[in-house]
N, CA and C of each residue as an Amber inpcrd file, in Angstrom:
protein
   249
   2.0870000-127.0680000  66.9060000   2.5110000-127.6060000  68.1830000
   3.7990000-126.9080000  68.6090000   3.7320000-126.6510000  69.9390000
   5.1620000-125.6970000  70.1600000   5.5150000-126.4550000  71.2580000
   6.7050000-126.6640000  71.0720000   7.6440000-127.7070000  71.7150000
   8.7110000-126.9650000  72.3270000   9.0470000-127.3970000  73.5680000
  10.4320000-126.8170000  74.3560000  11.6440000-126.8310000  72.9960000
  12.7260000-126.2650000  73.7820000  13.8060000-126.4150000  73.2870000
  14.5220000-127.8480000  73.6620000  14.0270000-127.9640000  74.5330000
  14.6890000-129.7780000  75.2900000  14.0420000-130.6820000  74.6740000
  12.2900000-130.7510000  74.2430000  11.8640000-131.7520000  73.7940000
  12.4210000-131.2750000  72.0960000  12.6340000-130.2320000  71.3790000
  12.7910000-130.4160000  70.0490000  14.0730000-131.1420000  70.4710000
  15.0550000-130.7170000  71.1430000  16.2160000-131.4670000  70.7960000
  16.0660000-133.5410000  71.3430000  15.2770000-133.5860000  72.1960000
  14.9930000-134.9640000  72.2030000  14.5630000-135.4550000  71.4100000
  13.7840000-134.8070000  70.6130000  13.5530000-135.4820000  69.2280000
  14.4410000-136.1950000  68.1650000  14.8130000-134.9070000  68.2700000
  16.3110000-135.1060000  66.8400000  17.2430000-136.3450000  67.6740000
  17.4890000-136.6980000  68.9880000  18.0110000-137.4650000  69.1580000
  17.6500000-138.3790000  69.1690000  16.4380000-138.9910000  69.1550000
  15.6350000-139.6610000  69.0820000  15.5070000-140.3100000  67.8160000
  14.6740000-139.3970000  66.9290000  14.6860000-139.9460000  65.7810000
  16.5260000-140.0240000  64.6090000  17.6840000-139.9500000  65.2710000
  19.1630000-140.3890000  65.0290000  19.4850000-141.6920000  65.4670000
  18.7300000-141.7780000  66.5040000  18.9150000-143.1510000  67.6460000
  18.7620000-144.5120000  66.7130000  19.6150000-145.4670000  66.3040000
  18.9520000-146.4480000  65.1450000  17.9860000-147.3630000  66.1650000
  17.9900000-147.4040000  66.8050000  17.2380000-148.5130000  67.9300000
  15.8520000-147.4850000  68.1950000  15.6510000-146.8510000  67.5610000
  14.3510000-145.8470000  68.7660000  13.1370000-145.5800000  67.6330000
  12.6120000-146.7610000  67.2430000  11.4290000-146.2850000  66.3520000
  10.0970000-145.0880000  66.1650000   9.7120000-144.8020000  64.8990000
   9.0220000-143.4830000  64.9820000   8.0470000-143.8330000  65.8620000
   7.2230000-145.2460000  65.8360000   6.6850000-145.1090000  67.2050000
   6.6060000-145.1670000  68.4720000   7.7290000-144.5820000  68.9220000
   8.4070000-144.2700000  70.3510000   8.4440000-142.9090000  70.0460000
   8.8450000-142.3570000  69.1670000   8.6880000-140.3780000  69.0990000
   6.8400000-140.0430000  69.2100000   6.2480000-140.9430000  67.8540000
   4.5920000-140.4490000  68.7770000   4.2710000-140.6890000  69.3990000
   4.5330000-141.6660000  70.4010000   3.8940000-142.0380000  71.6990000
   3.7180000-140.7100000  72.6430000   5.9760000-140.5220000  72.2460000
   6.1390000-139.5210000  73.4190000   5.6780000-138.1130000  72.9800000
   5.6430000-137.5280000  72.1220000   5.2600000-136.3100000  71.4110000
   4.3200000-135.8240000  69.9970000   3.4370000-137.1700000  69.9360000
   2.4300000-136.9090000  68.8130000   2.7710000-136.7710000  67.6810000
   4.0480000-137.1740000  67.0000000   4.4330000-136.5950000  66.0950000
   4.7330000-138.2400000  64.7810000   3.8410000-138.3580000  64.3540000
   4.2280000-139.8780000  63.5180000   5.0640000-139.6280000  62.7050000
   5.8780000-140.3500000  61.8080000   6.9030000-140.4810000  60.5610000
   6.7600000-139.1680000  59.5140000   5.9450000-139.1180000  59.0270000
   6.0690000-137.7990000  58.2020000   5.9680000-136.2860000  59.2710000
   5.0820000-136.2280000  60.5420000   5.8470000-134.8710000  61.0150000
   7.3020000-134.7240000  61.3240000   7.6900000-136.4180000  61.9000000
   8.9140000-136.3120000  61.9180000   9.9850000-136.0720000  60.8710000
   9.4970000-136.3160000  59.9190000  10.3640000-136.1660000  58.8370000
  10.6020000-134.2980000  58.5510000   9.4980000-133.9190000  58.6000000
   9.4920000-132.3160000  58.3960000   9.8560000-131.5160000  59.2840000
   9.5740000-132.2430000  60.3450000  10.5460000-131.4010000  61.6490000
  12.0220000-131.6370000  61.6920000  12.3220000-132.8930000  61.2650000
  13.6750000-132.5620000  61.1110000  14.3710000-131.8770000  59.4710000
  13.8680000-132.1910000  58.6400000  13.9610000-131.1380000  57.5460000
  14.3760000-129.5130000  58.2220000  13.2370000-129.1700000  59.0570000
  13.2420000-127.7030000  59.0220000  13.9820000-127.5300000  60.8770000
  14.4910000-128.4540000  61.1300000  15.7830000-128.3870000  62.1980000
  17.1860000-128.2770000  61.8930000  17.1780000-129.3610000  60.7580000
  18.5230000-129.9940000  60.4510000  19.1710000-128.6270000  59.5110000
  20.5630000-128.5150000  59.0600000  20.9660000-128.5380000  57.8930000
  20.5250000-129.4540000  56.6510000  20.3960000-128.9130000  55.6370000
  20.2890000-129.4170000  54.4700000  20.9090000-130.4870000  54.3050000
  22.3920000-130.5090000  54.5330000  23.2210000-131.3060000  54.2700000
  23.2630000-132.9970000  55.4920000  22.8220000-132.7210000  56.5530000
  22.6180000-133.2580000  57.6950000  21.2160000-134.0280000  57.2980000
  20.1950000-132.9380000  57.0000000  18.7530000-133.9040000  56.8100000
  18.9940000-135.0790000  55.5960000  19.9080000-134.3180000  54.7200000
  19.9430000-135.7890000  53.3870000  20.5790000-137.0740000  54.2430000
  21.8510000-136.7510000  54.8730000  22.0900000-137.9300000  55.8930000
  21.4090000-138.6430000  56.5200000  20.6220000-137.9510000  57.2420000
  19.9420000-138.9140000  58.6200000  18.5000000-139.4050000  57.1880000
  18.0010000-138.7070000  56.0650000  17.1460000-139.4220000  55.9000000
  17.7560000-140.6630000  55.1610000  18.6430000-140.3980000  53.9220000
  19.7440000-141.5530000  53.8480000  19.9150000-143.1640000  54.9840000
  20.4370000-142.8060000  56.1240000  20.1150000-143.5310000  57.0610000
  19.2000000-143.7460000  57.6140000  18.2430000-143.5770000  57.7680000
  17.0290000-144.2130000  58.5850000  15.6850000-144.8780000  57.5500000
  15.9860000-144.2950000  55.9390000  15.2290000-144.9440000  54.8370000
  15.6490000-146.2400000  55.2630000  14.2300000-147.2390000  54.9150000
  14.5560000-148.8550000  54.8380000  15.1280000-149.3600000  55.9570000
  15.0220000-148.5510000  57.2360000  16.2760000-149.3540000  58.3160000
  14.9420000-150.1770000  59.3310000  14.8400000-151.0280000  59.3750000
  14.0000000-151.9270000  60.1050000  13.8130000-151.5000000  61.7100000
  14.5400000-151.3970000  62.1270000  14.7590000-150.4830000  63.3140000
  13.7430000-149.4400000  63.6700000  13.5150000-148.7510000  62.9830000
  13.0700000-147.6130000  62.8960000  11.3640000-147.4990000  62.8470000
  10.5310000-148.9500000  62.6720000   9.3560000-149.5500000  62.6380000
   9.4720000-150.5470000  63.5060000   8.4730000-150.7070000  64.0740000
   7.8870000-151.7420000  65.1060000   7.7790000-152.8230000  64.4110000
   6.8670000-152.8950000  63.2130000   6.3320000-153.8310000  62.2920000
   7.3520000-154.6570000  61.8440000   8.0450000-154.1370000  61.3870000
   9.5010000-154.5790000  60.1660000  10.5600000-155.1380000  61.2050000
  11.0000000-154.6200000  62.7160000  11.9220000-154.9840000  63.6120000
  11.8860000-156.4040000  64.1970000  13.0200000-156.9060000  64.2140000
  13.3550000-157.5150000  65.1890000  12.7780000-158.6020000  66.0080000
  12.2520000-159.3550000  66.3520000  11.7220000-159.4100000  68.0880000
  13.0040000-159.7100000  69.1940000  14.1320000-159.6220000  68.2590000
  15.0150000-160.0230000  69.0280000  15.4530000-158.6770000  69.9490000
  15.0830000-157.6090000  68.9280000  15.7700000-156.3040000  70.1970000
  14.6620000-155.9950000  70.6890000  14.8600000-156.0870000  72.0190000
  13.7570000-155.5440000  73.0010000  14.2670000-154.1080000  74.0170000
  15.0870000-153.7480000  73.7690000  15.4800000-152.4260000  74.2140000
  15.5560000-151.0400000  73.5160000  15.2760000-150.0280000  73.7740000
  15.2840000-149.1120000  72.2940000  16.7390000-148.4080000  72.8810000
  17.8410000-148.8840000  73.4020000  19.2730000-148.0090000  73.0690000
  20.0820000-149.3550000  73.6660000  21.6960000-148.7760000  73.0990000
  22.4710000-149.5680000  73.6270000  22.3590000-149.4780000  75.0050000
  23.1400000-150.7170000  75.6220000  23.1990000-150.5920000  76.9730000
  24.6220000-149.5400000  77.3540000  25.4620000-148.9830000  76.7510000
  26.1330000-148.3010000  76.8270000  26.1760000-147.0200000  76.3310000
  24.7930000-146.7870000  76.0580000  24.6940000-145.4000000  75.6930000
  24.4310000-144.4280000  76.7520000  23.7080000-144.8720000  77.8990000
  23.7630000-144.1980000  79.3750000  24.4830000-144.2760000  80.1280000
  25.6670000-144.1380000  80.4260000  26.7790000-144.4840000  81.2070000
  26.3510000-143.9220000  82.0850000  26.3810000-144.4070000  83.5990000
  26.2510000-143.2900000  84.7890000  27.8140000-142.7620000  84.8600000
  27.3940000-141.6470000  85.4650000  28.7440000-140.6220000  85.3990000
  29.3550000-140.7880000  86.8870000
């Protein structure tokens, strides 16, 4: 699959986002939990991919199933500031 340079980088922000579960990345780009995982492997630094997988292992957030029903938004409300 060959992806813009805008959608790879929406990805990676995407799947950083703690509110933005993997199934909101395949919806938008076909890509479930393990492509995501390998695409960011072979995006990231080494040192960066142990982080974000570090953080997003076990984070409830990050599954539909396991989340919430209380958050019904996938970002802060202050993460879009109009300019």
């Amino acid at each position: 699959m060959k992806l813009s340079e805008e959608n790879e980088s929406r990805i990676i922000e995407m799947a950083w986002e703690d509110r933005t579960p993997f199934e909101a990345i395949k919806l938008q780009f076909g890509l479930n939990e393990s492509a995501v995982i390998r695409f960011m492997r072979s995006r990231l630094k080494q040192s960066s991919f142990k982080l974000w997988r570090s953080r997003v292992t076990g984070r409830a957030t990050k599954h539909l199933k396991l989340r919430s029903d209380e958050i019904t938004r996938g970002y802060c409300p202050t993460q879009y500031k109009q300019r």
